[in-house]
DRENNUFI-825117 format. One record per residue: residue in one letter; x, y, z of N, C-alpha, C, O in turn; residue number from 1. Coordinates in nm, 3 decimals, decimal comma. Atoms other than C-alpha are relative to their C-alpha. Example, Ala and Ser with C-alpha at 12.3 -4.5 7.8 and 13.67 -1.06 7.14 Angstrom:
<atoms>
residu a n.xx 0,089 n.yy -0,119 n.zz 0,000 ca.xx 1,230 ca.yy -0,450 ca.zz 0,780 c.xx 0,090 c.yy 0,120 c.zz 0,000 o.xx 0,194 o.yy 0,118 o.zz 0,066 num 1
residu s n.xx -0,082 n.yy -0,119 n.zz -0,006 ca.xx 1,367 ca.yy -0,106 ca.zz 0,714 c.xx -0,077 c.yy 0,109 c.zz 0,073 o.xx -0,026 o.yy 0,220 o.zz 0,090 num 2
</atoms>
This chain:
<atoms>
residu x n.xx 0,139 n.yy -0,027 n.zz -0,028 ca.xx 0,618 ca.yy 7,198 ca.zz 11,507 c.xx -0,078 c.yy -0,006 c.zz -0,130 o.xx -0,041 o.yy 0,042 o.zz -0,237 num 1
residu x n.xx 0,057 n.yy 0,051 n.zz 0,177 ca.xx 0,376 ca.yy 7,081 ca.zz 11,223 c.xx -0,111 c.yy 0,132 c.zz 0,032 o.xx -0,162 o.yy 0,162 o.zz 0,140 num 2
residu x n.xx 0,150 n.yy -0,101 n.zz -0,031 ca.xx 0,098 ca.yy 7,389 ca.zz 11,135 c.xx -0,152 c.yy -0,058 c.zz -0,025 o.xx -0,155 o.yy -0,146 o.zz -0,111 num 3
residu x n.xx 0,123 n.yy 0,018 n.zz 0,009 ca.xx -0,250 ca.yy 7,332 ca.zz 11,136 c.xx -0,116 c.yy 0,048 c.zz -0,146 o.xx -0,236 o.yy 0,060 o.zz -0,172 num 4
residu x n.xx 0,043 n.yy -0,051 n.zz 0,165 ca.xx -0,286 ca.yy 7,443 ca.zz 10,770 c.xx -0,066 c.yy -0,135 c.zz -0,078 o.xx -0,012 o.yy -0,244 o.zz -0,099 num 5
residu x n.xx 0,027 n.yy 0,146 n.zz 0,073 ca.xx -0,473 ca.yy 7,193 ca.zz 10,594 c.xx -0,001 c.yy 0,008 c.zz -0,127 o.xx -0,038 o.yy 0,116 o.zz -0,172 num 6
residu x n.xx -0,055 n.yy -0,045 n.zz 0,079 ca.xx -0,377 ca.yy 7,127 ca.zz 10,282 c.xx -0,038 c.yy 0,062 c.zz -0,130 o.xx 0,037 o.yy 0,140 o.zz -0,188 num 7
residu x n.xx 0,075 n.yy -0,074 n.zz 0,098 ca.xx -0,622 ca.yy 7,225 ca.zz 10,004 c.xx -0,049 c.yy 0,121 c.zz 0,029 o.xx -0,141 o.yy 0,158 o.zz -0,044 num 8
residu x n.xx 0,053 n.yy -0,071 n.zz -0,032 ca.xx -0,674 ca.yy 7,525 ca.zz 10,193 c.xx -0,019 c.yy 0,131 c.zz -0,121 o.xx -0,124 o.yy 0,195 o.zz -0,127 num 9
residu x n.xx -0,036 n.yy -0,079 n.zz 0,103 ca.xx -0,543 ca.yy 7,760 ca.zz 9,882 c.xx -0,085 c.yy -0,080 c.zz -0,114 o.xx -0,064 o.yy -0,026 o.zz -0,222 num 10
residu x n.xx 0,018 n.yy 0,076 n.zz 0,089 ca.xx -0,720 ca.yy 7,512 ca.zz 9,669 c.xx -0,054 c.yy 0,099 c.zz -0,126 o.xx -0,016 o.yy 0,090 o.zz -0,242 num 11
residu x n.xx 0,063 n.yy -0,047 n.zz 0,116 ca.xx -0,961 ca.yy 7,783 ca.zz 9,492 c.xx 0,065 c.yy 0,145 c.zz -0,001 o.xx 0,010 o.yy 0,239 o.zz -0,057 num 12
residu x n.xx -0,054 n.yy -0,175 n.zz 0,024 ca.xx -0,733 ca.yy 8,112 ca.zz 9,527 c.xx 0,107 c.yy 0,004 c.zz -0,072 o.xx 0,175 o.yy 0,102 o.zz -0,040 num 13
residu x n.xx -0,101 n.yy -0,038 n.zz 0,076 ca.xx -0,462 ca.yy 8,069 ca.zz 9,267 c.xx 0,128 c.yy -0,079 c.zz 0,028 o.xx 0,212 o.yy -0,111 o.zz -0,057 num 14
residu x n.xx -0,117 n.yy 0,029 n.zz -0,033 ca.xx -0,215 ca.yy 7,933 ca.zz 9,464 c.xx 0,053 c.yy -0,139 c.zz 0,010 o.xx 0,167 o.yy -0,172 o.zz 0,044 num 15
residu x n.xx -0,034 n.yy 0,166 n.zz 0,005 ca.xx -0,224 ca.yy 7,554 ca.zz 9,437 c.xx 0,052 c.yy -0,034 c.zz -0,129 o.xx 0,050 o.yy 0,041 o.zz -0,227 num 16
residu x n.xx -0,016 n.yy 0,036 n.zz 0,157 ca.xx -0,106 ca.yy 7,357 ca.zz 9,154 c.xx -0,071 c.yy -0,098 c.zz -0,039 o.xx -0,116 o.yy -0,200 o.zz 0,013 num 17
residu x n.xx 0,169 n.yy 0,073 n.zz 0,122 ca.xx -0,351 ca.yy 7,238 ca.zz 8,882 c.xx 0,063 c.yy -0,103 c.zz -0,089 o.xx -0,002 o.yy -0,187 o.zz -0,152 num 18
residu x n.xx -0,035 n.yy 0,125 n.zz 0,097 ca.xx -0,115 ca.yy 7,021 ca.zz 8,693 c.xx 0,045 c.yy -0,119 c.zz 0,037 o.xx 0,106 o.yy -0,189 o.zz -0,044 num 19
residu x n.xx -0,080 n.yy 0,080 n.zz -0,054 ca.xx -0,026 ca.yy 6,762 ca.zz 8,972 c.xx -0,145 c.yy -0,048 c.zz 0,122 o.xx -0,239 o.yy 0,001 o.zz 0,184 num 20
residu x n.xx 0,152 n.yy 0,107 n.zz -0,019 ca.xx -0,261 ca.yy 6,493 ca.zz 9,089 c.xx -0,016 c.yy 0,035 c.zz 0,199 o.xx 0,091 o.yy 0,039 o.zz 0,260 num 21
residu x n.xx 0,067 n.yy -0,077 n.zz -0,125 ca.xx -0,416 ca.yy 6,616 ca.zz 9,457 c.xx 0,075 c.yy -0,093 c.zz 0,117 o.xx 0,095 o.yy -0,026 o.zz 0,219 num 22
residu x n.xx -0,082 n.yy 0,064 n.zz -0,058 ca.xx -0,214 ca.yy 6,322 ca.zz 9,643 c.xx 0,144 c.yy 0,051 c.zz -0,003 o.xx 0,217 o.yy 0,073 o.zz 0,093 num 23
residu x n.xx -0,167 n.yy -0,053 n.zz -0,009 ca.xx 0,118 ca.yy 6,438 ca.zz 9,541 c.xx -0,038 c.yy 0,162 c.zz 0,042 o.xx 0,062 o.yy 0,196 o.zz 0,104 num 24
residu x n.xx 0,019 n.yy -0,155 n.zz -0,058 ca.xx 0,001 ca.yy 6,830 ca.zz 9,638 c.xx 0,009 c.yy 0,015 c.zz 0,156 o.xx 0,062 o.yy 0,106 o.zz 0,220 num 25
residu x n.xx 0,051 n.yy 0,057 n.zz -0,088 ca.xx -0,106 ca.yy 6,679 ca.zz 9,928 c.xx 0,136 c.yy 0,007 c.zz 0,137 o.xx 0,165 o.yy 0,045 o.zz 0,251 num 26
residu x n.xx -0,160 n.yy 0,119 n.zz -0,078 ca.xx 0,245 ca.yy 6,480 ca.zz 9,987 c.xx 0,067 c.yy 0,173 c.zz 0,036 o.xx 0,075 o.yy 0,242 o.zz 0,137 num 27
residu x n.xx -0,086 n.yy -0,191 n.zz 0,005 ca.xx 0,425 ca.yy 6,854 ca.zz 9,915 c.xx 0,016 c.yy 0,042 c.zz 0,116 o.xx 0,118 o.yy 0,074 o.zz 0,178 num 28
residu x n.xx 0,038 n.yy -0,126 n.zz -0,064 ca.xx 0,226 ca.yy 7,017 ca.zz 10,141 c.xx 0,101 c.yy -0,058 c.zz 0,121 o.xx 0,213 o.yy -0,024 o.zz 0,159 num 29
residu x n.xx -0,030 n.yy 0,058 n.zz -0,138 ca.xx 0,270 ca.yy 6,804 ca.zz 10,440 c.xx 0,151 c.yy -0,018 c.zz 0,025 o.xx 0,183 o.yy 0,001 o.zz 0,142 num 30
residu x n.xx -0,099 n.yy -0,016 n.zz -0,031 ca.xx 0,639 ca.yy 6,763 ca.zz 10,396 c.xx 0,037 c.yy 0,110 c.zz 0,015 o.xx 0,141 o.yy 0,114 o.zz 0,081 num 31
residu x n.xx -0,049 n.yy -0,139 n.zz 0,018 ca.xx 0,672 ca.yy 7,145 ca.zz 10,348 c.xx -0,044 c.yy 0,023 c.zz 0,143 o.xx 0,048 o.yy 0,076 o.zz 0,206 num 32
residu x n.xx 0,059 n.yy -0,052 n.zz -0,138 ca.xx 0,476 ca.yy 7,202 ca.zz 10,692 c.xx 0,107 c.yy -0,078 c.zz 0,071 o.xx 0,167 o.yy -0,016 o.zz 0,160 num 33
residu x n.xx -0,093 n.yy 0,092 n.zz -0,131 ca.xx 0,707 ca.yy 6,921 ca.zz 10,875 c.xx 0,115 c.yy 0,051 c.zz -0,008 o.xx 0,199 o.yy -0,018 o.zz 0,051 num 34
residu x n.xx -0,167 n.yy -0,064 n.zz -0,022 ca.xx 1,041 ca.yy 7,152 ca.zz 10,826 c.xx -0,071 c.yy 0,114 c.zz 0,137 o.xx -0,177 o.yy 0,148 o.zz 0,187 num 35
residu x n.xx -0,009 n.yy -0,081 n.zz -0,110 ca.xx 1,092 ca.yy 7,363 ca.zz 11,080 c.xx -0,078 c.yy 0,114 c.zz -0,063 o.xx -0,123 o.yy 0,094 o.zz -0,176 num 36
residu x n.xx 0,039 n.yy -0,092 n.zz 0,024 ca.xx 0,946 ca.yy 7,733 ca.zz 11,078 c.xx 0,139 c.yy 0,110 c.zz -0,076 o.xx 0,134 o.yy 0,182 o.zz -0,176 num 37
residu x n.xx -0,123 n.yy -0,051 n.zz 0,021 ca.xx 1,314 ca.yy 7,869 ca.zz 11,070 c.xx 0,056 c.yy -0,071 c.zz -0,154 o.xx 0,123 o.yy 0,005 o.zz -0,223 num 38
residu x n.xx -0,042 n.yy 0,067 n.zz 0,133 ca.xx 1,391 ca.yy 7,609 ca.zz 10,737 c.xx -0,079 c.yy 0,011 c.zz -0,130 o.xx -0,041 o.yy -0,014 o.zz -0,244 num 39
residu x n.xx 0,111 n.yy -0,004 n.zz 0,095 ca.xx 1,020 ca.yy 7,689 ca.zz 10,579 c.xx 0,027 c.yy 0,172 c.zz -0,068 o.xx -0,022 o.yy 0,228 o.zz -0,166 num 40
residu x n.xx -0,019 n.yy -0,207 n.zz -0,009 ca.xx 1,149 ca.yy 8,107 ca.zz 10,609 c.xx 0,159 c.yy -0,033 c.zz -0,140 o.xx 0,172 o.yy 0,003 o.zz -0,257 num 41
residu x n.xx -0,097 n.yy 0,003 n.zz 0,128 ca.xx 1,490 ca.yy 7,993 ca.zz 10,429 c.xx -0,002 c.yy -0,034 c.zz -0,155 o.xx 0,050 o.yy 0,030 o.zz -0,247 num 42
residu x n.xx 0,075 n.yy 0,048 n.zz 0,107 ca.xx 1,335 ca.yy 7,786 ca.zz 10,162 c.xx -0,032 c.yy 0,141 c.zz -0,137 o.xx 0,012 o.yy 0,171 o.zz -0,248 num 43
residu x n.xx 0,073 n.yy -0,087 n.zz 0,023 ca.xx 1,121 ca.yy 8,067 ca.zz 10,105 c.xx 0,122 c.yy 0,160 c.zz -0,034 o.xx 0,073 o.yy 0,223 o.zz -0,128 num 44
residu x n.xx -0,058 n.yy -0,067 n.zz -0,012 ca.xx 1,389 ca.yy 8,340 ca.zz 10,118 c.xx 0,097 c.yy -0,039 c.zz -0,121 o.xx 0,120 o.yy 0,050 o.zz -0,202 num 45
residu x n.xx -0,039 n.yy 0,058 n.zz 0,069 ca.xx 1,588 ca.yy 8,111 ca.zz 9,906 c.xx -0,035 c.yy 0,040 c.zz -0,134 o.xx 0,034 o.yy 0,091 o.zz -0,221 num 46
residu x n.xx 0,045 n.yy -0,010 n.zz 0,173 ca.xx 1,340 ca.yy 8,115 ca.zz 9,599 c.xx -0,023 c.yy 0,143 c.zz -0,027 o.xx -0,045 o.yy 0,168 o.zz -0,145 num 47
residu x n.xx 0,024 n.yy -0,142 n.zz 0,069 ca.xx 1,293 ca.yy 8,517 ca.zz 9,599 c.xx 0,125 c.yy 0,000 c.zz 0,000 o.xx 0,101 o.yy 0,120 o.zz -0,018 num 48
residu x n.xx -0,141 n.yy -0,021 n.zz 0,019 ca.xx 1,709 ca.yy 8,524 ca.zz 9,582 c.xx -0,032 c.yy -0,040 c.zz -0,143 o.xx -0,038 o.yy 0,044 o.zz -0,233 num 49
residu x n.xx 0,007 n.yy 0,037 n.zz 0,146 ca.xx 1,649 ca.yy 8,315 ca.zz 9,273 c.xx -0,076 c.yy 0,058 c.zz -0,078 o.xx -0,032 o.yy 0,076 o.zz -0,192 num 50
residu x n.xx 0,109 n.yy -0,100 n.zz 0,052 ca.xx 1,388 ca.yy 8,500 ca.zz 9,161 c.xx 0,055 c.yy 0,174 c.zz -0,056 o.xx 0,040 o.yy 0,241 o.zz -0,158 num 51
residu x n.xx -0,027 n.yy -0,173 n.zz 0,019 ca.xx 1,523 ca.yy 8,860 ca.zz 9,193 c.xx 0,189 c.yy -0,043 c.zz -0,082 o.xx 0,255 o.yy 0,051 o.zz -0,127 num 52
residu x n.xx -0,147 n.yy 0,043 n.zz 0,097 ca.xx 1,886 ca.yy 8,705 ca.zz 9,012 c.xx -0,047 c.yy -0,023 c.zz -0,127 o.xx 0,017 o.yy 0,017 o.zz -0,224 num 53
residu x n.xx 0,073 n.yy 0,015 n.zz 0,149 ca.xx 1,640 ca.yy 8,596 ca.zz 8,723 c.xx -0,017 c.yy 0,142 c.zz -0,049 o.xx 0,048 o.yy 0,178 o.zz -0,147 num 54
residu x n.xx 0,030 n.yy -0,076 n.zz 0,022 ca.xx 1,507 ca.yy 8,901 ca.zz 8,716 c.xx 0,095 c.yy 0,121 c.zz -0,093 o.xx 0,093 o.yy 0,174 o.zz -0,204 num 55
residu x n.xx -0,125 n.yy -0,118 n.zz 0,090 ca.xx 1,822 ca.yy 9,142 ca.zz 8,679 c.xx 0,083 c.yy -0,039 c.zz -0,117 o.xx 0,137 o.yy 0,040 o.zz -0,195 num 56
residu x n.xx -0,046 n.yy 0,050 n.zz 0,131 ca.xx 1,955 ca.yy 8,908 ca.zz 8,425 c.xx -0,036 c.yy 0,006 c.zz -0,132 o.xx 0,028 o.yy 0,002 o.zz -0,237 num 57
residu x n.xx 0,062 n.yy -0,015 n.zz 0,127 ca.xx 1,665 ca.yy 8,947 ca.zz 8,212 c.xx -0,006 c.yy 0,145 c.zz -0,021 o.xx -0,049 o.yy 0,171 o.zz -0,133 num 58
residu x n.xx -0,021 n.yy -0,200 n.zz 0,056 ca.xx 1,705 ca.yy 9,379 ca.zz 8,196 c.xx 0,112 c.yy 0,002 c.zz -0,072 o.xx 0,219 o.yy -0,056 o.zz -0,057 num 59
residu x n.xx -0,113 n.yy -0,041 n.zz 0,093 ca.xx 1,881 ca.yy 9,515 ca.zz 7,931 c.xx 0,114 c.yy 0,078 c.zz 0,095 o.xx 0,098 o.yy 0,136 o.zz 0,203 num 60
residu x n.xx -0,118 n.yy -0,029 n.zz -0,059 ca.xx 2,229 ca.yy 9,602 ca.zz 8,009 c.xx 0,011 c.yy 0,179 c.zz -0,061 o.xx 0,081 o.yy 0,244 o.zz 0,018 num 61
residu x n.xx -0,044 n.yy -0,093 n.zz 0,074 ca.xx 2,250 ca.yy 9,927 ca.zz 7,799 c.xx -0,104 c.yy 0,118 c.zz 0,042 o.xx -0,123 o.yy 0,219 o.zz -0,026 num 62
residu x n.xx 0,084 n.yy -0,146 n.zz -0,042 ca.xx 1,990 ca.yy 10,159 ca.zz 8,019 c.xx 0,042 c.yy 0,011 c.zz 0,135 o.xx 0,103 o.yy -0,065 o.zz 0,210 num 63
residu x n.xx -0,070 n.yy -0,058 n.zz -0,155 ca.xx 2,044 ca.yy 10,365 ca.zz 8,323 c.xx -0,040 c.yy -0,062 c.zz 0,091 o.xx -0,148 o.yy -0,120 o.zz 0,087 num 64
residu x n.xx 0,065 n.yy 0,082 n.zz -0,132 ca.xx 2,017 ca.yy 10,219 ca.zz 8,649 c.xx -0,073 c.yy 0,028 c.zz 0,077 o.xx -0,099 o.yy -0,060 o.zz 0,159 num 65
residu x n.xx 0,121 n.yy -0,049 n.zz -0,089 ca.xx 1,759 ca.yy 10,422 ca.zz 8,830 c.xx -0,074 c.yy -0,078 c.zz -0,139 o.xx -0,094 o.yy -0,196 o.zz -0,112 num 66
residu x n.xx 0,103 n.yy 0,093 n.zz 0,129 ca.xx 1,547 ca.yy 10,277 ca.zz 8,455 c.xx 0,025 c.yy -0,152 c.zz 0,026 o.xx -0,057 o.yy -0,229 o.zz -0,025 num 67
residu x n.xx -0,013 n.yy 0,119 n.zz 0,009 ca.xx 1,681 ca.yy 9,956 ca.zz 8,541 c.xx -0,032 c.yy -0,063 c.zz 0,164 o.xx -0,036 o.yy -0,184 o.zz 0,184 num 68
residu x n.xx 0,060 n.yy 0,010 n.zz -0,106 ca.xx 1,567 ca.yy 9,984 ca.zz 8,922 c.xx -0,136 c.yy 0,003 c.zz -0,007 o.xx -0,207 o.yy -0,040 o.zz 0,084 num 69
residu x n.xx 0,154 n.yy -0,031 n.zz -0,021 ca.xx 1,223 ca.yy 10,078 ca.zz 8,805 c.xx -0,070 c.yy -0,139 c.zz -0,077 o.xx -0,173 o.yy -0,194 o.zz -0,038 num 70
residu x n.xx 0,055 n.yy 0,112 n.zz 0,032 ca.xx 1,172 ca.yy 9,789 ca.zz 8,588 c.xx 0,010 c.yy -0,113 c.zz 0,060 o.xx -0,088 o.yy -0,185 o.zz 0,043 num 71
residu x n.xx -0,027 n.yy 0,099 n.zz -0,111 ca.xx 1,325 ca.yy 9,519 ca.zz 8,850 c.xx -0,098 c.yy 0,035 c.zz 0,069 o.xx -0,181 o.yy -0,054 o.zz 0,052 num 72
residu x n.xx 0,106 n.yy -0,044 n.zz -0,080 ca.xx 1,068 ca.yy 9,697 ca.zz 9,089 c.xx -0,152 c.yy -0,023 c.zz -0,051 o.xx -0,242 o.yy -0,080 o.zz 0,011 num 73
residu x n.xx 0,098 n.yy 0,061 n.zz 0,064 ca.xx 0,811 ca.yy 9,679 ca.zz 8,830 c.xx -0,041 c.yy -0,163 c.zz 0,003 o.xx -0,151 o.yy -0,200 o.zz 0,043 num 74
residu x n.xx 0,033 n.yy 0,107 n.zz 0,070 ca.xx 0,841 ca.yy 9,318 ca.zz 8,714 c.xx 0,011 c.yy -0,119 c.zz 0,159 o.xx -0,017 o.yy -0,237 o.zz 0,139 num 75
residu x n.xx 0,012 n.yy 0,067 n.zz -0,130 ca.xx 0,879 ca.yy 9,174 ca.zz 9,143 c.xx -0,125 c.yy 0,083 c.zz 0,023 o.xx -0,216 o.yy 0,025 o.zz -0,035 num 76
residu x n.xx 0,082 n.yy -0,038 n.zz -0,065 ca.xx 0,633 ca.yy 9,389 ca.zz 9,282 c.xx -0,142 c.yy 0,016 c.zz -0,065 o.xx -0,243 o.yy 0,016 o.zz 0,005 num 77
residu x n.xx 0,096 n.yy -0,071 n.zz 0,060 ca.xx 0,391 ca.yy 9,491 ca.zz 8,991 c.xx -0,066 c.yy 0,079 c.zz 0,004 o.xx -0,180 o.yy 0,086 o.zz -0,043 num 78
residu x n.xx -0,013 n.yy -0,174 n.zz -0,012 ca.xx 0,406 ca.yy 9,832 ca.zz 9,073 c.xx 0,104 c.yy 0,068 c.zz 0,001 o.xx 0,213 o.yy 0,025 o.zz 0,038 num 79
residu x n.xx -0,095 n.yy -0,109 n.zz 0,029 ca.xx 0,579 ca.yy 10,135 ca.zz 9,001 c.xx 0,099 c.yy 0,054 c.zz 0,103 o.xx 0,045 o.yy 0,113 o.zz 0,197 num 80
residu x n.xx -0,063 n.yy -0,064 n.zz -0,042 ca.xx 0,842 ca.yy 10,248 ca.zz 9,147 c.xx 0,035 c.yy 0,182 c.zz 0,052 o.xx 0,098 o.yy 0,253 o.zz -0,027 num 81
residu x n.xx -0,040 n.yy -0,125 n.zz 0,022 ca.xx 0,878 ca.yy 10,601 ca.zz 9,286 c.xx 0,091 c.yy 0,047 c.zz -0,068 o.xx 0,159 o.yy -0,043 o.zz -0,118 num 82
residu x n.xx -0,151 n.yy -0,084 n.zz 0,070 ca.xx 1,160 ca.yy 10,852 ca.zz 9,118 c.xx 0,052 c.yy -0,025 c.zz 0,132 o.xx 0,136 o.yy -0,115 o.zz 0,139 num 83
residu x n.xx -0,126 n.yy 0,008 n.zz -0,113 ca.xx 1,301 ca.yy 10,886 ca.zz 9,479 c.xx 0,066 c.yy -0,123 c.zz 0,038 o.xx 0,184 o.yy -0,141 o.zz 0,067 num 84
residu x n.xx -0,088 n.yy 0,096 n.zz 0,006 ca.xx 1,365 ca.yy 10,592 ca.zz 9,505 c.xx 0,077 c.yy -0,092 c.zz -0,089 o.xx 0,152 o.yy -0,188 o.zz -0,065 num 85
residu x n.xx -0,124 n.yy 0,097 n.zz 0,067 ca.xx 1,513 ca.yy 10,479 ca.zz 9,203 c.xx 0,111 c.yy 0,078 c.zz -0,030 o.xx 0,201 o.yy 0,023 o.zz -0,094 num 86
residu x n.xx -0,085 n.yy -0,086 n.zz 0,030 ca.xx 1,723 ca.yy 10,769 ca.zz 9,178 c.xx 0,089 c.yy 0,011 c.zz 0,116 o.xx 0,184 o.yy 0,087 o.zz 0,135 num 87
residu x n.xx -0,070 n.yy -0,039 n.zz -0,193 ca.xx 1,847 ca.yy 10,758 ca.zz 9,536 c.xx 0,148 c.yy -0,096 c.zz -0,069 o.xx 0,158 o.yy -0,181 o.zz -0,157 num 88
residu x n.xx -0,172 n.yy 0,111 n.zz 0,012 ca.xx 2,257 ca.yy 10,614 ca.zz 9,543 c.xx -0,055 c.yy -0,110 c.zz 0,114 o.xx -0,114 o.yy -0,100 o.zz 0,221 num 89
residu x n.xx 0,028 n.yy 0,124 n.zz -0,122 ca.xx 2,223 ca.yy 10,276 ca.zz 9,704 c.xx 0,139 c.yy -0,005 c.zz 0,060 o.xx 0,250 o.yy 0,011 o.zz 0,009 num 90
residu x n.xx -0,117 n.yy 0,003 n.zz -0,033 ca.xx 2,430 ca.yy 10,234 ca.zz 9,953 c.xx 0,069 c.yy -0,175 c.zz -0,017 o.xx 0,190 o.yy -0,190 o.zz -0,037 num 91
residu x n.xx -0,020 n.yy 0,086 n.zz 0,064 ca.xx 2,442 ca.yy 9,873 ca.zz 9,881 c.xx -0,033 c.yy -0,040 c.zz -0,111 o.xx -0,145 o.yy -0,009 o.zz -0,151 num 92
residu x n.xx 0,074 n.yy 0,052 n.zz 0,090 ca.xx 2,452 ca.yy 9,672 ca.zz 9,569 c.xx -0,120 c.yy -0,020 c.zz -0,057 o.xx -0,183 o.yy -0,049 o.zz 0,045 num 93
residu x n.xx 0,138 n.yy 0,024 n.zz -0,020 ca.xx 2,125 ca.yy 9,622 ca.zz 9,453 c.xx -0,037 c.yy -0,152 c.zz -0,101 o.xx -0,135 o.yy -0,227 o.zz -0,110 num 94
residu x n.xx 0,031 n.yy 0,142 n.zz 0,148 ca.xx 2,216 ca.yy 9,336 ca.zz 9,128 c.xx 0,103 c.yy -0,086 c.zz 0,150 o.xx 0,173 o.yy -0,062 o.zz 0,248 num 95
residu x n.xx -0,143 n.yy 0,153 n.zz -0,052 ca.xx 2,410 ca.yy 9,006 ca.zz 9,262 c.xx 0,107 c.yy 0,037 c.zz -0,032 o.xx 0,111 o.yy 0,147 o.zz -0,087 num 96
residu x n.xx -0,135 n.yy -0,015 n.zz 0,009 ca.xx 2,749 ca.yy 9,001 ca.zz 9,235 c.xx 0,052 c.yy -0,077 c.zz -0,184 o.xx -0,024 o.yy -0,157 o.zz -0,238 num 97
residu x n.xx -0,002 n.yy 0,055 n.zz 0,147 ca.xx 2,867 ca.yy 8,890 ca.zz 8,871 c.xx 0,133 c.yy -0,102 c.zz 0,050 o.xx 0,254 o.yy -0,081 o.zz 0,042 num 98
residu x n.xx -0,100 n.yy 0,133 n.zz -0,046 ca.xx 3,024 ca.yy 8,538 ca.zz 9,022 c.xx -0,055 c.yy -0,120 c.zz -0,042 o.xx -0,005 o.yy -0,233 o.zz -0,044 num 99
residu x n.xx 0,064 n.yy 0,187 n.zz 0,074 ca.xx 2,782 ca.yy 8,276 ca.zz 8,868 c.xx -0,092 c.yy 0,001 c.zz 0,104 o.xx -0,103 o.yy -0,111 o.zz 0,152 num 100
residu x n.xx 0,117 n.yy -0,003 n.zz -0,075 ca.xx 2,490 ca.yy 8,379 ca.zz 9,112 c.xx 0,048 c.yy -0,073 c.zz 0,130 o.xx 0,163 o.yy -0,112 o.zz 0,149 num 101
residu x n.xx -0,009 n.yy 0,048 n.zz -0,156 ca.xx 2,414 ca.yy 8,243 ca.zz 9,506 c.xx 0,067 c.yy -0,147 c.zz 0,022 o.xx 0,005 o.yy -0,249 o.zz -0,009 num 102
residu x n.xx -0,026 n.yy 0,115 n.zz -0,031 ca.xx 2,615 ca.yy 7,978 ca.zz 9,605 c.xx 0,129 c.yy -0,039 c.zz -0,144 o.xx 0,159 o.yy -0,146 o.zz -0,198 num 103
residu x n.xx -0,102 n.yy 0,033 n.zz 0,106 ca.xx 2,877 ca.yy 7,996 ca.zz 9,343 c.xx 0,165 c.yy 0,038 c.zz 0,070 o.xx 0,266 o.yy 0,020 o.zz 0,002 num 104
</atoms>
């Protein structure tokens, strides 16, 4: 199902890209709309995995991990983290697994 998004719609809110000639943005878009809804969600799900693996890689290793929950929280969300919740025991993991990241 193709959406009805047209494609410069983001043009003046930040979210387009400014260094790539308005035909190829264009091309992007329209192939990005012709995946499925279910393949546009993985994509998408995809690049915050990569994203939040960047992230914990770049915190220092040598501070506590509720301090090292608040700055991961910080530097995705750009806001603060409560205490309760960085102090809470997770019951799951909260870093990747130390295997060579997703898909390794």
């Amino acid at each position: 199902m193709m959406s009805h998004i047209e494609p410069d719609r983001y043009a003046n809110t930040g979210f387009s890209v400014k260094d790539t000639a308005p035909e190829i943005n264009e091309m992007i878009f329209l192939r990005t709309m012709a995946l499925t809804h279910s393949e546009r969600f993985l994509m998408g799900m995809s690049m915050l995995t990569t994203a939040r693996e960047m992230i914990w890689a770049s915190l220092p290793q040598d501070i506590s991990e509720p301090q090292r929950r608040r700055m991961f929280y910080q530097r995705l969300y750009g806001e603060e983290l409560p205490d309760a919740v960085a102090n809470r025991v997770p019951v799951l993991p909260l870093q990747p697994a130390a295997c060579g990241g997703a898909g390794a």
